[in-house]
N, C-alpha and C positions, 0 to 999 in steps of 0.2 A: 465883594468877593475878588473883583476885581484889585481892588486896589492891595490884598491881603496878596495878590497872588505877585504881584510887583514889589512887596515887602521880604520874600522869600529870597534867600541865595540863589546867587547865580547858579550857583550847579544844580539846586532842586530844581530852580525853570526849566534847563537843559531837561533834566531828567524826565518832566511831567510831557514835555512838548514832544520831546520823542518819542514817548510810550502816546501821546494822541495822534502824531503823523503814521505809528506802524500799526496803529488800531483801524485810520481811517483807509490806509492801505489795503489791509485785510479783508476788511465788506467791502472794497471796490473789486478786490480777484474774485472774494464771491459770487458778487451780483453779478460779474460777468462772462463767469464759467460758468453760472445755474442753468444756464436755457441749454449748452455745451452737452453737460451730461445727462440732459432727460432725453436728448436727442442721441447719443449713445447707447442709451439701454435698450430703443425702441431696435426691436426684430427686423433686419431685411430679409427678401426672400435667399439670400446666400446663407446669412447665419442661419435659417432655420433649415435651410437645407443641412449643412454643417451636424447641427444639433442632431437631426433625427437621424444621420448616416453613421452619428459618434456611439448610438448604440449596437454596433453591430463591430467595434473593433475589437473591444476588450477578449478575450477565452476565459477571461474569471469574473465569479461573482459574487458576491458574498455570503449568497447558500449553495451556490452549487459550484462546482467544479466542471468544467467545459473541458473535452476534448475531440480530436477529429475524428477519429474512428471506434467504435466498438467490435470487438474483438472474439469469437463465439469460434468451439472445434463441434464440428457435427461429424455425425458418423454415419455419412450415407453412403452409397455406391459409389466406390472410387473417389471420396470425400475425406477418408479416414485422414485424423491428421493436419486437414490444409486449413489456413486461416481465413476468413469468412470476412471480409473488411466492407462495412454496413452503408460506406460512401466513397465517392472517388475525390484527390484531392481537387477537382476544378469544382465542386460544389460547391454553395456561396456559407457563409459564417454562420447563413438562419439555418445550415442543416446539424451545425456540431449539438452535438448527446450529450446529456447528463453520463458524470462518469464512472455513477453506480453500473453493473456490469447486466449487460440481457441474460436474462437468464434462459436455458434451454430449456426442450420441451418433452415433455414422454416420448421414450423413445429412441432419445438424441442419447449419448453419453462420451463422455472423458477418459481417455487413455490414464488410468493413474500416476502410472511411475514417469509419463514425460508430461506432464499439465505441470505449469507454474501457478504462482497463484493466483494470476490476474484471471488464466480459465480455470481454476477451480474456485472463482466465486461467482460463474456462471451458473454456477449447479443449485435447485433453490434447496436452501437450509446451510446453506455454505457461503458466509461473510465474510470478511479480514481474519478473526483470530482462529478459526478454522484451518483455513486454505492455509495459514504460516503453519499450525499445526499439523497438517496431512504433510506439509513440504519437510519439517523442522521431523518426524516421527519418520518418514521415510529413510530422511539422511543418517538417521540412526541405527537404524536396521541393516540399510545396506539395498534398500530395494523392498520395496513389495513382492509376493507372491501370492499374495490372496486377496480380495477384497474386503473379508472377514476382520482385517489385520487392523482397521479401521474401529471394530469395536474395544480394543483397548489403548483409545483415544478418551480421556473421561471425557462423558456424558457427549459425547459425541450425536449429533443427529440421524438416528442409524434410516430414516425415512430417505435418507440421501445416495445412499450407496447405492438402490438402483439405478442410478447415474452413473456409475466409474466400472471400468473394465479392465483387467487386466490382461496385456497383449507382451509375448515375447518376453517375458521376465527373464531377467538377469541378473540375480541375487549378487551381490558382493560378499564374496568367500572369507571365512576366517579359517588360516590357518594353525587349528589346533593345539598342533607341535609346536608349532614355532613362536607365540607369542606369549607376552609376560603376563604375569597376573595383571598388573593392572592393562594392558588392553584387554585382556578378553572383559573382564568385568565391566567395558564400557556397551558392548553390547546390551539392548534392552531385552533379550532371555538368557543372561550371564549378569548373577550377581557376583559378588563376591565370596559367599560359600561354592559356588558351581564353579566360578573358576578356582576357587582353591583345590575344589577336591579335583577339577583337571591337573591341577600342579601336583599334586598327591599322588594320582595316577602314574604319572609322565615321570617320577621321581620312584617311584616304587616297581613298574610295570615298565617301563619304556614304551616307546611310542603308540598313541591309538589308532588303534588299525577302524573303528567303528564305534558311532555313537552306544552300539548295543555295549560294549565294552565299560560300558557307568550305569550299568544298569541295575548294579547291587548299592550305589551311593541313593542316600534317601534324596540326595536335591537333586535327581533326574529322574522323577517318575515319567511314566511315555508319554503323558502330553507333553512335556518338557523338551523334552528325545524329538517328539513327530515335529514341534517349531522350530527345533533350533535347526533341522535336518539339514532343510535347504542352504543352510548358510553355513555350511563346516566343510574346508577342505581338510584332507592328510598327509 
């Protein structure tokens, strides 16, 4: 073999003798970095300190969502209204809450027309697409006036409304006279036959002095008249 290897071109020797020096090179950093790194892995008492203090930084997690305080309106004696904050911030990290929301208890209830929906998913039977729904139905109306107002929410969970109270109402006004067909039709008790026949009215009649004043049009019978009441100026 030898001598077969002395027969070979110069340049193949170069080649083969290289590739044996950076071979033998290689398992010498091995062997002499192996004892290196088993002693690297091994735990001291700082890294495990480290480790077990590392689970207390993050606020997220991969099923839960972590934050500092939970947020509940109670409505007790000179309570009405005030935010109820479940920790103060000098508490350590083991005290932050799942950020599903506490739910209240009988008894307790929610201002409707000023709850957002972070406290109206305090209320139980009221989740995310709810709470945007009570907010998102309200903004359309102009305000609450009843809590009743709730049941044409479809399929609304009506076991919930003994929860919400309504305090101070202050409807936002449409006024009558002055707006086109298409705003009043954006009203949810004004389609567009009831605001046309107000344009009918308004063009035929001049100004409505009172809702009783549509009272012969078929699209305002009196339950019609008694919802829309609160919310019509003249």
């Amino acid at each position: 073999m030898i001598r077969e290897f002395f027969y070979l071109q110069k340049s193949d020797r170069k080649v083969i003798l290289t590739l044996l020096v950076v071979i033998a090179i290689a398992l010498g950093v091995i062997f002499l970095t192996g004892g290196e790194n088993e002693e690297s892995n091994a735990l001291t008492p700082a890294d495990t300190l480290k480790k077990d203090s590392s689970r207390h930084r993050p606020y997220y997690h991969r099923d839960t969502v972590y934050v500092r305080t939970k947020v509940i309106y109670r409505d007790r004696p000179g309570d009405a209204g005030k935010r109820v904050s479940s920790r103060s911030s000098s508490e350590p990290h083991d005290s932050f809450v799942p950020r599903y929301p506490v739910k209240i208890h009988e008894g307790e209830h929610v201002i409707l027309n000023t709850a957002d929906t972070t406290v109206l998913k305090t209320i139980p039977g009221i989740g995310p697409y709810f709470a945007r729904k009570i907010v998102q139905y309200g903004e359309r109306l102009g305000g609450y006036v009843s809590v009743d107002q709730l049941d044409e929410i479809e399929d609304f969970p009506l076991e919930s409304k003994r929860y919400l109270v309504i305090q101070n109402a202050q409807p936002r006004k449409l006024n009558i006279n002055q707006l086109s067909l298409n705003e009043l039709k954006r009203h949810p008790y004004l389609n567009y036959y009831r605001a046309r026949a107000i344009m009918d009215y308004r063009r035929l009649h001049g100004p409505i002095q009172s809702l009783d004043d549509l009272r012969l049009s078929k699209d305002f019978p009196q339950e019609v008249i008694d919802r829309l009441a609160p919310y019509v100026a003249y």
